[in-house]
MARVEX-250461 format. One record per residue (C-alpha): residue in three letters; x, y, z; chain; residue number from 1. Coordinates in steps of 0.5 Angstrom, whole numbers, always signed. Example, Ala and Ser with C-alpha at 12.3 -4.5 7.8 and 13.67 -1.06 7.14 Angstrom:
BEGIN
> rest,u,v,w,kette,nr
> ala,+25,-9,+16,A,1
> ser,+27,-2,+14,A,2
END
This chain:
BEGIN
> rest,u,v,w,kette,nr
> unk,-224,+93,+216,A,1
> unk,-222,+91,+209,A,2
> unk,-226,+92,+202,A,3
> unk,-228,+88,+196,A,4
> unk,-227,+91,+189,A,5
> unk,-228,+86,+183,A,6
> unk,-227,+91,+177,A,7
> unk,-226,+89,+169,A,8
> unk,-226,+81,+171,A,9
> unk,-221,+82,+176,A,10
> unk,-222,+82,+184,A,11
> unk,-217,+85,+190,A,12
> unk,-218,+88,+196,A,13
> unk,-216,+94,+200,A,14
> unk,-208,+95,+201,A,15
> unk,-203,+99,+200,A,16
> unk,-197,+96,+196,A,17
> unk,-191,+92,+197,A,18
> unk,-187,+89,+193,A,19
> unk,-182,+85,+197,A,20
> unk,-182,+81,+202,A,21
> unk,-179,+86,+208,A,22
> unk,-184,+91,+205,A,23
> unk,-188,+93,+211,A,24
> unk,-196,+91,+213,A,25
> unk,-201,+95,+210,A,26
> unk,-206,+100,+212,A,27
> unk,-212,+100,+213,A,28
> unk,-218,+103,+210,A,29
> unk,-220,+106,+216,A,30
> unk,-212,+109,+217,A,31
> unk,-212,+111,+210,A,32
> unk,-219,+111,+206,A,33
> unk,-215,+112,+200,A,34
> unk,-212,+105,+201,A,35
> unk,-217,+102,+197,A,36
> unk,-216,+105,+191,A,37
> unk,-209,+105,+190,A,38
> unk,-211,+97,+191,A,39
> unk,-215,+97,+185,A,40
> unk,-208,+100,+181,A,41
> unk,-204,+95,+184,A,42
> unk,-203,+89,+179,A,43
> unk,-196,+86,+182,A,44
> unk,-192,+83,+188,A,45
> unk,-192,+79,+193,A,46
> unk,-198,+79,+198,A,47
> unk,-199,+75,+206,A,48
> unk,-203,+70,+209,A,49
> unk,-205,+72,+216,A,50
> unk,-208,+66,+222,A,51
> unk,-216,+66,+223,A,52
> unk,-220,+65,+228,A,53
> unk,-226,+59,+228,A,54
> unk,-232,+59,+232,A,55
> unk,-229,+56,+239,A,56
> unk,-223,+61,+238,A,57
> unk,-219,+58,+237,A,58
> unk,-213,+62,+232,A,59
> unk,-211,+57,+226,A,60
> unk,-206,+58,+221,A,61
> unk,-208,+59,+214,A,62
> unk,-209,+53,+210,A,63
> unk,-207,+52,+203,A,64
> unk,-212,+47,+200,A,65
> unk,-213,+43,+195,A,66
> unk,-220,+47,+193,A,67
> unk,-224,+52,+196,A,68
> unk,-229,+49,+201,A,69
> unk,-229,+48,+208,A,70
> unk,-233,+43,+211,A,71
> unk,-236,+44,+217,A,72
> unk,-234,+43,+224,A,73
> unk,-235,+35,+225,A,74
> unk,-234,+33,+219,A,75
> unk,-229,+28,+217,A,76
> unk,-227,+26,+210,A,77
> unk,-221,+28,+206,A,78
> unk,-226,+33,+202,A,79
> unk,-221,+40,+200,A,80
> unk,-217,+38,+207,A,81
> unk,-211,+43,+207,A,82
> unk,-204,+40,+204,A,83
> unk,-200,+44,+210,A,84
> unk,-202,+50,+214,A,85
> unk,-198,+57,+213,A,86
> unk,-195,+61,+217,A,87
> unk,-198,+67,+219,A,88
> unk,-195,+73,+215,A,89
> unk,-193,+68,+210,A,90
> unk,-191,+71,+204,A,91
> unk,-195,+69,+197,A,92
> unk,-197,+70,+190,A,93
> unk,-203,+71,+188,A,94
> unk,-205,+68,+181,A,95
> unk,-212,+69,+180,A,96
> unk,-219,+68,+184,A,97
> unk,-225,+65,+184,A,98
> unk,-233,+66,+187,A,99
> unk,-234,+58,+190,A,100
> unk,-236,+58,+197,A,101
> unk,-236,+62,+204,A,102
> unk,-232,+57,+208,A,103
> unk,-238,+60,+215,A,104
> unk,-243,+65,+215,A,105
> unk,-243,+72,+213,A,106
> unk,-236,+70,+210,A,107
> unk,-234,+72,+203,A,108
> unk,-234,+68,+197,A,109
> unk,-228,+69,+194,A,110
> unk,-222,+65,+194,A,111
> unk,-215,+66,+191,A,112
> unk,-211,+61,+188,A,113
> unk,-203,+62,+190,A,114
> unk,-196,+60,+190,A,115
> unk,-193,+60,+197,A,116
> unk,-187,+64,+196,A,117
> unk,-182,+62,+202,A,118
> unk,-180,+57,+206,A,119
> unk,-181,+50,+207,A,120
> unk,-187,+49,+201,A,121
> unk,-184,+55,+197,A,122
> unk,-187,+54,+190,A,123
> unk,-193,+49,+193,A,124
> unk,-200,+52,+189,A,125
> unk,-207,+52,+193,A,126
> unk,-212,+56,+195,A,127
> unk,-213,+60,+201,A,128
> unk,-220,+64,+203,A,129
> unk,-220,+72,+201,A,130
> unk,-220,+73,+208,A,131
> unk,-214,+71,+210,A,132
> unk,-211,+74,+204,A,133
> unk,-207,+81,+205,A,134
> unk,-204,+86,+201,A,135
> unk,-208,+84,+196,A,136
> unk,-206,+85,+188,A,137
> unk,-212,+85,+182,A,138
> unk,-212,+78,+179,A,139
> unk,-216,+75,+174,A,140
> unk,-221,+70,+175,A,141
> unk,-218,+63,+174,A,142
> unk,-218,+59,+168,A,143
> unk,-216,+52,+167,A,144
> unk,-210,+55,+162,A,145
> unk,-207,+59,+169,A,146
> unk,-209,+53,+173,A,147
> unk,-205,+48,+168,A,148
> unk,-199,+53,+168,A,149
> unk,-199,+53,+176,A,150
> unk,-201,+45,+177,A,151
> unk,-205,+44,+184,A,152
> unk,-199,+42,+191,A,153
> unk,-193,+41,+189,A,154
> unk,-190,+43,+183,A,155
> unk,-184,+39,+183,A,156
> unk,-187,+31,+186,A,157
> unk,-181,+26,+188,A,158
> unk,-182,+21,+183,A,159
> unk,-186,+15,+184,A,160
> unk,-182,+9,+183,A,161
> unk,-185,+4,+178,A,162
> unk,-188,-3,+182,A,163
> unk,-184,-9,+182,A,164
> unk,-187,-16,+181,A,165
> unk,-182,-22,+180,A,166
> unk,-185,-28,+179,A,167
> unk,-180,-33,+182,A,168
> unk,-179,-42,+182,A,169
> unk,-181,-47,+177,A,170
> unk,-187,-52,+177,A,171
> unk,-191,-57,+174,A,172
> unk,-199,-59,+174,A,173
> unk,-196,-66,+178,A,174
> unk,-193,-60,+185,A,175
> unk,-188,-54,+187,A,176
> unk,-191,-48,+188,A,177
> unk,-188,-42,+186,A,178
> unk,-186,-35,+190,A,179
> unk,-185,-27,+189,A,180
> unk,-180,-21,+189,A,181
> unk,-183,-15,+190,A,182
> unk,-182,-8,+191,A,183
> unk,-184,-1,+192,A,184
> unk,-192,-1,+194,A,185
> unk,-195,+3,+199,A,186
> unk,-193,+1,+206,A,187
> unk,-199,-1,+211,A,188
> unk,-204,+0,+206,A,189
> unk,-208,-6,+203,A,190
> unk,-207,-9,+196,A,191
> unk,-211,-13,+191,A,192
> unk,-209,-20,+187,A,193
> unk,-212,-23,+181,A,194
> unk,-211,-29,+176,A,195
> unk,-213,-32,+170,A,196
> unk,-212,-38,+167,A,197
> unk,-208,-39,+160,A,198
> unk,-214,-38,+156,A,199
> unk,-216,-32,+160,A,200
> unk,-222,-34,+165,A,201
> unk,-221,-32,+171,A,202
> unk,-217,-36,+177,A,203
> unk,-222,-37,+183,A,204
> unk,-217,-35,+188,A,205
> unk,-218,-36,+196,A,206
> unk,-214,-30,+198,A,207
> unk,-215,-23,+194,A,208
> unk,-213,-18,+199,A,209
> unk,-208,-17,+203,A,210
> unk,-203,-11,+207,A,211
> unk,-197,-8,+204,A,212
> unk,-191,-9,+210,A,213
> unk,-187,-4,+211,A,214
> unk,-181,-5,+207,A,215
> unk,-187,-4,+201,A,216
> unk,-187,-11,+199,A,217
> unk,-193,-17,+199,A,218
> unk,-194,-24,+199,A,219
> unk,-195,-28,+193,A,220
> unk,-195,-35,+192,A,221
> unk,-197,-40,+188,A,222
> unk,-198,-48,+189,A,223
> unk,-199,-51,+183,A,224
> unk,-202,-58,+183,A,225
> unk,-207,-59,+180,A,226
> unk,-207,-54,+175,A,227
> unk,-207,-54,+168,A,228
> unk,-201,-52,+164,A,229
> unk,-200,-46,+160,A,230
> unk,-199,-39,+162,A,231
> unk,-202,-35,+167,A,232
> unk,-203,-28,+168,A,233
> unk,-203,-25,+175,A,234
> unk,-204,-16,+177,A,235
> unk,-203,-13,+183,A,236
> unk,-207,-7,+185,A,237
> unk,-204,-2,+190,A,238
> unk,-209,+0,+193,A,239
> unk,-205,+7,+197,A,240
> unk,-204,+9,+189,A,241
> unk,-208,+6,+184,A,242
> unk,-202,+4,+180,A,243
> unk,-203,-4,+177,A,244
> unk,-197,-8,+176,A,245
> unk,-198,-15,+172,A,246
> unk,-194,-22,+171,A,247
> unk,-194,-27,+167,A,248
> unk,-192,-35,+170,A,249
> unk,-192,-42,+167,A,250
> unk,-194,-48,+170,A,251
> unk,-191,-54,+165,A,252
> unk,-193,-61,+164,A,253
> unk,-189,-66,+168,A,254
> unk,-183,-70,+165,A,255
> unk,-184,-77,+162,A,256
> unk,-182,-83,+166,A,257
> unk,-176,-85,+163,A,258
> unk,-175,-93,+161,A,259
> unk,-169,-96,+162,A,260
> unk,-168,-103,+158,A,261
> unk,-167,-109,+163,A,262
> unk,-162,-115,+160,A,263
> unk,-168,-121,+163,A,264
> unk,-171,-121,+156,A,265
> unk,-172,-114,+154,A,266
> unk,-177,-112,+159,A,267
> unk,-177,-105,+161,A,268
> unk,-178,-101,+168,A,269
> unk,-180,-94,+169,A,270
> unk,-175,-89,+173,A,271
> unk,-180,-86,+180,A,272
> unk,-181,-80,+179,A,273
> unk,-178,-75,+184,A,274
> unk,-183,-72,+189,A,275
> unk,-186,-65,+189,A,276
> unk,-182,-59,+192,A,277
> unk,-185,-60,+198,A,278
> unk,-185,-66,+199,A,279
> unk,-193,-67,+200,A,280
> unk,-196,-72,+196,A,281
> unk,-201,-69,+191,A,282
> unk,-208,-72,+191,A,283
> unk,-214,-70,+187,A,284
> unk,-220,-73,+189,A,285
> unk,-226,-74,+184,A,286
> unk,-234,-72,+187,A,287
> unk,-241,-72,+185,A,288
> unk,-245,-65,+184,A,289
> unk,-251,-67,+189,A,290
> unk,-254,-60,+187,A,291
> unk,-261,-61,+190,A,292
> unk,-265,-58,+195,A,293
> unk,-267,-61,+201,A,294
> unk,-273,-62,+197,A,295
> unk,-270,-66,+192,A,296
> unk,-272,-60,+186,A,297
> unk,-269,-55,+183,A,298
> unk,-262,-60,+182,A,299
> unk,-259,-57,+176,A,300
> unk,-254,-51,+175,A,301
> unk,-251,-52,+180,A,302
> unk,-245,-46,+180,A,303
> unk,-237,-46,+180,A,304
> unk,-236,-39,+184,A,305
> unk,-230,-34,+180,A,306
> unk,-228,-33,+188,A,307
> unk,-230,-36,+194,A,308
> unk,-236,-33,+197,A,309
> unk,-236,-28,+204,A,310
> unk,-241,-29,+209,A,311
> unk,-248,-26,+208,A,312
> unk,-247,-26,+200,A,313
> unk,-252,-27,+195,A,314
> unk,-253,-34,+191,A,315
> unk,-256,-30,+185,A,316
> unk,-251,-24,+185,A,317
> unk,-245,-28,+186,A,318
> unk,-240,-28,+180,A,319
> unk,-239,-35,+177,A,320
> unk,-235,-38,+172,A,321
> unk,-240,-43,+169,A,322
> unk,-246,-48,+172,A,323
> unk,-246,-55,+172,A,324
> unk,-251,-60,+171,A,325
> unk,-253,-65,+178,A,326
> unk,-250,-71,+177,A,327
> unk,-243,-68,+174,A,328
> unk,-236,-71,+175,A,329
> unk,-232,-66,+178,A,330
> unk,-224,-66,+180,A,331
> unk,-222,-63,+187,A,332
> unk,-216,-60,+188,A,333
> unk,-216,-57,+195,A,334
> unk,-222,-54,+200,A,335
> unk,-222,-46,+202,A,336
> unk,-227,-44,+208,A,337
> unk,-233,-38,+206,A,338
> unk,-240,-35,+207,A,339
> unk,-246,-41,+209,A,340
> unk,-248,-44,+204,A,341
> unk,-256,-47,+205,A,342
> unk,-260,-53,+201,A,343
> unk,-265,-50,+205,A,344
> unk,-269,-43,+206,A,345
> unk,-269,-40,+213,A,346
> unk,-276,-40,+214,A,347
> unk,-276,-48,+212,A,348
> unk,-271,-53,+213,A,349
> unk,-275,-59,+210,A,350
> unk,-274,-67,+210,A,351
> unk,-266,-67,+209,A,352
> unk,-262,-60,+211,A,353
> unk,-255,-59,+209,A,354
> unk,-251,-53,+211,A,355
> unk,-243,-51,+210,A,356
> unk,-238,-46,+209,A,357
> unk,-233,-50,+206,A,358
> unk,-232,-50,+198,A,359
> unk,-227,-53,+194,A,360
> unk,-224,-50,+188,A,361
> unk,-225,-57,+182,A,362
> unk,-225,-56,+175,A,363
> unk,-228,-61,+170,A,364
> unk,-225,-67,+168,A,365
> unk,-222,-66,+162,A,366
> unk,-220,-58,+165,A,367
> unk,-225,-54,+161,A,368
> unk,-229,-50,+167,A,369
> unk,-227,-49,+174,A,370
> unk,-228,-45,+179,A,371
> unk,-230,-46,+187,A,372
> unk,-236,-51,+188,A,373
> unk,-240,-50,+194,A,374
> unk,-239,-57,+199,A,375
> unk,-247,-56,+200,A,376
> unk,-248,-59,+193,A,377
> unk,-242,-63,+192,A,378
> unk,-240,-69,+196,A,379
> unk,-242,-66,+203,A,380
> unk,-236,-67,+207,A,381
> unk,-235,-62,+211,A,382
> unk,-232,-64,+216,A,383
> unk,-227,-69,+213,A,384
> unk,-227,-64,+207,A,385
> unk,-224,-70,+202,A,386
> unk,-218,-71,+206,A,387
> unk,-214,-65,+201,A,388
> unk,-210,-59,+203,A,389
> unk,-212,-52,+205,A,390
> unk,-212,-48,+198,A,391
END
């Protein structure tokens, strides 16, 4: 079996020396006695990984790990998992060691940060279990210095192209809408969006969360009625890296009429203004804030949601870009559905109960708050939601 020396701040075991890769695999302590001292000089050249056996018997590969723990058997998260596994006899080079955690009972605490030395993931840096290490070399105990000359993976990452968000079309607050060109994010995994406004509020977006397609781009639209002019900020977090890319809009005033003089005394007639892009008409519909409970109480403060509520959320907790007084006039521009709205508690209804997932993103007259207004205190139009578009 093999023995575990630490002398003068550095650790080895017992081997016989090798110094390339066709050197022939050790003796053994019991074969050779002196073995273990010869390993205690030995402070150069290359060592190898050997396979190892689990509690059901099953022969593992060794495996190059991210840190020096081995969840248990059942466990499943990503916590130290191996970058690879190697093949037994794999030649490496040891660079230094530390005492962090046996990896199963009467097992050794010692573990070795090493650089694989041939094949596929030759210069790749990882930890692997003292027991799996042979023809061991003195080492000294790992520091961030050793760790920083020698980065963890692998040394030599392909690059990772910057994201890409184009923001594409032209529009106005009377119609249009607006698209996107992407590139670059990760394939399959989900990503996130959010807007402000021009004076930086945050924009009550209906959908803030989506999947990557395969060709790593995303979905992005923008359809601008109703929405002041300025310029808007959009960011897209790629969830599969963390990395965020932003971009910035306009949404512009709509042309004037122009008048055209008309010879029958001077009387001039504006020019129609052409219809939007999507050839829809654009409505907005003006409603009352109807905040009160099935009671008649507690009418006041009525919220304008910073995003659309989920099912199950909390009323209190909710973000919201500002609250209104009952009795407000507000402007709606388009409805989204959401998570269930009460005027009433769960254990008493009361003489006048009202319910609805609908929501409708308004802004106040003159433009100067917005958000999603729960249809429950609003106009209370669930069914025929005002007669406007989806946002």
């Amino acid at each position: 079996m093999s023995m575990v020396i630490v002398v003068s701040g550095v650790f080895a075991a017992g081997a016989a020396a090798v110094g390339v890769l066709a050197a022939k695999k050790p003796e053994t302590v019991e074969q050779n006695p002196a073995a273990v001292v010869a390993a205690v000089q030995r402070t150069s050249g290359l060592s190898y990984v050997v396979s190892d056996t689990n509690e059901r018997g099953q022969v593992l590969n060794p495996a190059l790990r991210s840190c020096g723990y081995v969840l248990p058997e059942g466990v499943a998260n990503n916590q130290c998992a191996p970058f690879h596994r190697m093949d037994h006899g794999t030649h490496v080079q040891m660079r230094c060691w530390d005492d962090i955690a046996a990896p199963e009972k009467d097992k050794s605490h010692k573990w070795f940060y090493v650089t694989e030395a041939e094949g596929l993931y030759k210069d790749w840096n990882g930890w692997v279990h003292s027991d799996l290490v042979k023809d061991q070399i003195e080492v000294p105990r790992c520091s961030n210095q050793i760790l920083d000359q020698y980065p963890l993976g692998d040394p030599h990452p392909t690059p990772v192209p910057d994201l890409k968000l184009t923001i594409t079309g032209s529009c106005t607050t009377a119609g249009g809408s607006l698209g996107a060109t992407s590139a670059n994010f990760t394939p399959g995994r989900p990503y996130g969006v959010s807007a402000t406004y021009p004076d930086g509020q945050l924009y009550p977006l209906a959908k803030t969360e989506g999947t990557v397609s395969a060709a790593g781009e995303i979905s992005w639209s923008w359809p601008c009625a109703g929405d002041p002019a300025g310029t808007y900020t959009t960011e897209v977090v790629d969830y599969g890296t963390g990395r965020t890319v932003r971009a910035s809009f306009a949404i512009a005033e709509p042309k004037k009429p122009v008048t055209s003089s008309r010879p029958n005394g001077g009387i001039s007639t504006p020019t129609p203004t052409p219809p939007s892009p999507t050839g829809n008409p654009i409505r907005e519909v003006s409603g009352t804030v109807h905040g009160c409970n099935t009671y008649g109480q507690n009418c006041d403060n009525d919220p304008l949601y910073a995003q659309v509520p989920p099912e199950g959320y909390d009323w209190k907790t909710w973000a919201k870009n500002a609250t209104v007084p009952n009795g407000s006039k507000l402007v709606a521009h388009c409805w989204a559905q959401g998570g269930l709205t009460t005027n009433y508690a769960l254990a008493d209804r009361g003489p006048d109960p009202y319910d609805s997932d609908i929501y409708y993103n308004v802004s106040t007259p003159d433009g100067s708050r917005h958000g999603f207004m729960p249809d429950t205190y609003f106009v209370r139009d669930k069914a025929g939601r005002l007669g406007l578009p989806s946002c």
